[in-house]
C-alpha positions as CSV (number, residue, x, y, z in Angstrom):
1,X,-38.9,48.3,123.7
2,X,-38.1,50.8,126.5
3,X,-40.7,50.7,129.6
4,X,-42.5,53.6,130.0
5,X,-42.3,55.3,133.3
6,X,-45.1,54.1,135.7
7,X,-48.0,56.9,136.1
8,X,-50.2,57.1,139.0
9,X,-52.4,53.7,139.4
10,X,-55.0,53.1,140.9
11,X,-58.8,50.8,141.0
12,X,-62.3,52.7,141.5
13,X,-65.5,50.8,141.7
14,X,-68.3,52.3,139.8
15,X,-70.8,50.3,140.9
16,X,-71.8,47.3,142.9
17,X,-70.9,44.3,141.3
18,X,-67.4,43.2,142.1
19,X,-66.8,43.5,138.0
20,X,-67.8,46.7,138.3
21,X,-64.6,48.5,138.2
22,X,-62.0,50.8,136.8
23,X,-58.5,50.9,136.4
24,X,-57.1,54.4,136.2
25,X,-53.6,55.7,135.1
26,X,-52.5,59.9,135.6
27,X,-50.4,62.0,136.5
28,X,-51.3,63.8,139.3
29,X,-50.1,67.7,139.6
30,X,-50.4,69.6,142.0
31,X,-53.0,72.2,143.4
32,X,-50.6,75.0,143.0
33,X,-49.9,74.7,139.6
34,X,-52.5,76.9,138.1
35,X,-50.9,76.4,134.7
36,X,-51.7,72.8,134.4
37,X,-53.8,71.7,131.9
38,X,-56.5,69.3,132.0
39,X,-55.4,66.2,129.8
40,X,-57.2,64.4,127.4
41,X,-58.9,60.5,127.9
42,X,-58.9,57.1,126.7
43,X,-61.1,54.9,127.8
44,X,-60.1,50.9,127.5
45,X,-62.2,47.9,127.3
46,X,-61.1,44.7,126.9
47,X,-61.5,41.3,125.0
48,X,-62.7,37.9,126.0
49,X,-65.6,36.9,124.2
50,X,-67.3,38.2,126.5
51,X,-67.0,35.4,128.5
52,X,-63.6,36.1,130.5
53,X,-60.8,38.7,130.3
54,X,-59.2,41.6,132.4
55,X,-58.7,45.5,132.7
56,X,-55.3,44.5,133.5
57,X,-54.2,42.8,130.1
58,X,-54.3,47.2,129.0
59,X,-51.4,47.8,131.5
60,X,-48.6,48.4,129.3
61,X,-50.6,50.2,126.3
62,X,-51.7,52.5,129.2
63,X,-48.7,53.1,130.5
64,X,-47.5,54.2,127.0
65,X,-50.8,56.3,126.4
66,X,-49.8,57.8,130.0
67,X,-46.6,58.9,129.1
68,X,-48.1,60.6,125.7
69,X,-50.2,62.8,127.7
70,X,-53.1,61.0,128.3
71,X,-55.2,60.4,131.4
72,X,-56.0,56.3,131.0
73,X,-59.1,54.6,132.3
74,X,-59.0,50.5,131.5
75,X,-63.0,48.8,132.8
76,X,-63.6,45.3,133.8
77,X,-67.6,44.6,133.2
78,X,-69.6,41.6,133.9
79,X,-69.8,38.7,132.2
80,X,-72.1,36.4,130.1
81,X,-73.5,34.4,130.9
82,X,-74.1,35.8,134.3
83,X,-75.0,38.8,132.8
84,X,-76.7,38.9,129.6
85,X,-76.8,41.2,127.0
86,X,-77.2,44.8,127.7
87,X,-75.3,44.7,130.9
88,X,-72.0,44.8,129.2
89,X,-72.7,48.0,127.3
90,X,-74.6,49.1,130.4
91,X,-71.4,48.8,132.4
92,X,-69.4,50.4,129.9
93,X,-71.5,53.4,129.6
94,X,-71.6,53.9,133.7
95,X,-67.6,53.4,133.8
96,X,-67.3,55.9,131.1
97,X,-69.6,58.3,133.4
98,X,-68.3,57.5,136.8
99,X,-64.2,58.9,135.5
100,X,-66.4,61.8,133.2
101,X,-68.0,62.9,136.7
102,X,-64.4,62.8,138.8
103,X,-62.4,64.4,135.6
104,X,-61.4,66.7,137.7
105,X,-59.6,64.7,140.2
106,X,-57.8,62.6,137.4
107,X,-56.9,66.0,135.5
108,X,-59.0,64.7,133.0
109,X,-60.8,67.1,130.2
110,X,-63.8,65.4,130.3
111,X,-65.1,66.7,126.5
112,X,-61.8,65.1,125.2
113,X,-62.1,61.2,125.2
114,X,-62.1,58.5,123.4
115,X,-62.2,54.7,123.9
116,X,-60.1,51.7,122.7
117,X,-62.0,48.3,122.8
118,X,-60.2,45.0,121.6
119,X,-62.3,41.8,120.2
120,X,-65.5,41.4,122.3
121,X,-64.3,45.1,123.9
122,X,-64.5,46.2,120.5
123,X,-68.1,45.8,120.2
124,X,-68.5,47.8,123.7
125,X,-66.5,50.6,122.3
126,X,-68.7,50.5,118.6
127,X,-71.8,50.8,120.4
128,X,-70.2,53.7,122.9
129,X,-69.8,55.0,119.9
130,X,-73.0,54.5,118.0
131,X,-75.8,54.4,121.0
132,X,-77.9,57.5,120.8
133,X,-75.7,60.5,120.1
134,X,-72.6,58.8,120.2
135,X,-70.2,61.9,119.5
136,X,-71.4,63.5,122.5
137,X,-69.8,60.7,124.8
138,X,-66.4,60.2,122.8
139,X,-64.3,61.8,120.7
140,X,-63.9,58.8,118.6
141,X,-63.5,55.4,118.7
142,X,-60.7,52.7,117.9
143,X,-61.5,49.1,117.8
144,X,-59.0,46.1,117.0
145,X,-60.7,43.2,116.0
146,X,-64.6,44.4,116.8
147,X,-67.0,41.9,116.9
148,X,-69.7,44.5,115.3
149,X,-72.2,41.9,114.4
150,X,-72.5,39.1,116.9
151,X,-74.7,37.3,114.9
152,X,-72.5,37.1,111.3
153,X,-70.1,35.7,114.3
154,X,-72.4,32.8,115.1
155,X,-73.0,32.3,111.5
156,X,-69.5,32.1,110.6
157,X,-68.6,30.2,113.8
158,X,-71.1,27.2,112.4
159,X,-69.3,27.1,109.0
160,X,-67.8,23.5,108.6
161,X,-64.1,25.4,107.8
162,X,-64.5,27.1,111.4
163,X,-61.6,27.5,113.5
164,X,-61.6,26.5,117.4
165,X,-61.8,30.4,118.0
166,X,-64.8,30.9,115.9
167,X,-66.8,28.2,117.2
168,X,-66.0,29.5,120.8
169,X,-67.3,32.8,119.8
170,X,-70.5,31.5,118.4
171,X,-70.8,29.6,121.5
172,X,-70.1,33.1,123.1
173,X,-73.1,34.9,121.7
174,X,-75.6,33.1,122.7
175,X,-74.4,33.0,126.1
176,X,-74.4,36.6,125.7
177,X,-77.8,37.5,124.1
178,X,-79.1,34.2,126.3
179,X,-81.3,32.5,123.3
180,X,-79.6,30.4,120.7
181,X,-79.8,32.7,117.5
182,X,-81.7,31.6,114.3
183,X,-84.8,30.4,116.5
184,X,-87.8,32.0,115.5
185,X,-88.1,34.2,119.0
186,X,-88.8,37.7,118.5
187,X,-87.1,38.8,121.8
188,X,-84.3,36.6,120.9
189,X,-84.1,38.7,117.1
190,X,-84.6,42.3,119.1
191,X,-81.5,41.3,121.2
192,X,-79.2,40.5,118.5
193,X,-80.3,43.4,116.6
194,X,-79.3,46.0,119.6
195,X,-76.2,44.1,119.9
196,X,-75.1,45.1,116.7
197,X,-73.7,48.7,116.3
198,X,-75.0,49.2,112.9
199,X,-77.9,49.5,114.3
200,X,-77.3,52.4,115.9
201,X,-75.9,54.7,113.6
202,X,-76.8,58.0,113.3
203,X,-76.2,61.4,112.0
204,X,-74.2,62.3,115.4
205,X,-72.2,59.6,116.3
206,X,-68.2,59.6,116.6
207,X,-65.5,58.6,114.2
208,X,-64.3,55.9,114.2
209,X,-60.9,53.8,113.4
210,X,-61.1,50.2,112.8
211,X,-58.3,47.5,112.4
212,X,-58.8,43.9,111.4
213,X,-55.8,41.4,110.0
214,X,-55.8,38.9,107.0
215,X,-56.3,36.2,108.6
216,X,-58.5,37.6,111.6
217,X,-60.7,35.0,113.4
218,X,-62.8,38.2,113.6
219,X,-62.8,39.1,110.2
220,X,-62.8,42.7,108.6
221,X,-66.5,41.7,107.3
222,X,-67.5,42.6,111.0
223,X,-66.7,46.8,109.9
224,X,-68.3,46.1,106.7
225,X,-71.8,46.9,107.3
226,X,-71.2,49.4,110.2
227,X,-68.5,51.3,108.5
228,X,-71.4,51.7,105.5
229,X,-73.6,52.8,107.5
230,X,-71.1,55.3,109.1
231,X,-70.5,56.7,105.7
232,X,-74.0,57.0,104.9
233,X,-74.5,59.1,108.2
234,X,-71.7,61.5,107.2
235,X,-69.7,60.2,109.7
236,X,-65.8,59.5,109.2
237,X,-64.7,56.3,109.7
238,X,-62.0,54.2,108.4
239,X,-61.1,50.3,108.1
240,X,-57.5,49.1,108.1
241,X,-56.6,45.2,107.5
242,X,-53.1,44.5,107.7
243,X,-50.9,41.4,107.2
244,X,-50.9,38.1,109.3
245,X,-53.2,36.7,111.6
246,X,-53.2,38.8,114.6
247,X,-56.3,39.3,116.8
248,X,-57.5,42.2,119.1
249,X,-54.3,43.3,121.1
250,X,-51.8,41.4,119.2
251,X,-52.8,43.4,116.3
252,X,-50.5,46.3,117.6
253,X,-47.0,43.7,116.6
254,X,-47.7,45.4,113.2
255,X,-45.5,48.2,113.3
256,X,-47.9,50.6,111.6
257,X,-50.9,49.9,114.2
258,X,-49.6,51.6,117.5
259,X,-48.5,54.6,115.4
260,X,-51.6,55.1,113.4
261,X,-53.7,54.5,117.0
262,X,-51.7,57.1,119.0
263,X,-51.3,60.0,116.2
264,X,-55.4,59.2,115.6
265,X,-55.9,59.6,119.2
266,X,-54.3,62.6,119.3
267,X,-55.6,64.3,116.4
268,X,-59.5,63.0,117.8
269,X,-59.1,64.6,121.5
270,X,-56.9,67.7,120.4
């Protein structure tokens, strides 16, 4: 695998917190070159359960998004459960404004942009896609591994055949939503319910492309209810399982993933 040549790097805060920031990857040109288009965007969130993870575990996907025209944006946000349930989408809605209001110092067309999310990330990007009108935010929306439905996720992750992973992500949502699912709380029901992107779905939202594997910890069950409602909204949307047992980032050692991602990409922000 050849190493792609490094773009311009650099971190941005976009808001207080010290999770609060940005990652961005571009290449600069220069003031005088009045030919010089303004490039399209994608717009990274990572995995973690929510719980842990890093902007920085995107460095080498957007280094090769960099070097197929893109302008690259990879977001740390805060964490449960120091930060409960909306801040993470809250987070990843400012991010996604703060590069949208510089576009024009990144060379960055800000009507041409879509977001990546892995795992927990996955969910982010979903519901960047879903909340209100989501097509007037992104272009489109890939997700490896989305955890649509937390709570199908604690469900499973109580099932006596339960991996080490799914209990952890059980674990993980109600340290996220910060109630334990199932009790008979209203608030706790309203939170779960806005955490799920189905909910969302409307007429306007953006397409979406959405990979799961076989033998997923995540399962492709997790795109099964938001992908129908998709459909039902008129909106395109497809769901791709492939072999093996990848999850989230890993997902991409299929061959046909990375190739399927970037010409998608490229055909949502042309």
């Amino acid at each position: 695998m050849v190493t792609p040549k490094l773009p311009r790097t650099k971190t941005f805060a976009y808001g207080k917190n010290a999770r609060q920031r940005v990652d961005v990857y571009w290449q600069p040109v220069s003031p005088k070159d009045k030919k010089a288009k303004a490039r399209p965007g994608v717009f990274l969130l990572h995995g973690g359960y929510w719980l842990e993870g890093d902007k920085g575990a995107w460095k080498y996907l957007a280094r090769r998004l960099t070097a197929q025209g893109f302008t690259v944006f990879a977001a740390n946000y805060r964490l449960a459960p120091a930060a409960q349930w909306p801040a993470q989408r809250d987070d990843a809605v400012s991010a996604l404004a703060y590069v949208r209001k510089h576009a024009r110092y990144f060379n960055l067309d800000p009507k041409r942009v879509a977001v990546v999310g892995s795992s927990a990330g996955g969910l982010l990007a979903t519901q960047l896609g879903t909340l209100d009108d989501g097509g007037e935010r992104v272009r489109g929306v890939v997700a490896l591994s989305p955890v649509n439905t937390p709570y199908l996720a604690y469900q499973d992750g109580g099932e006596p055949t339960a991996s080490a992973a799914q209990r952890k992500l059980r674990g993980a949502v109600g340290k996220l939503v910060g109630c334990v699912p199932g009790a008979a709380v209203t608030a706790c029901w309203d939170k779960l319910d806005d955490a799920n992107a189905a909910s969302h779905v409307s007429r306007g939202d953006a397409p979406m492309l959405l990979f799961h594997s076989k033998g997923d910890f995540v399962p492709a069950t997790q795109s099964t209810a938001l992908a129908g409602a998709l459909r039902t909204a008129g909106v395109p949307v497809t769901v791709r399982t492939v072999s093996g047992r990848m999850h989230g980032g890993a997902l991409m050692i299929d061959p046909t993933v990375y190739p399927t991602l970037l010409a998608w990409l490229k055909a949502r922000t042309s």
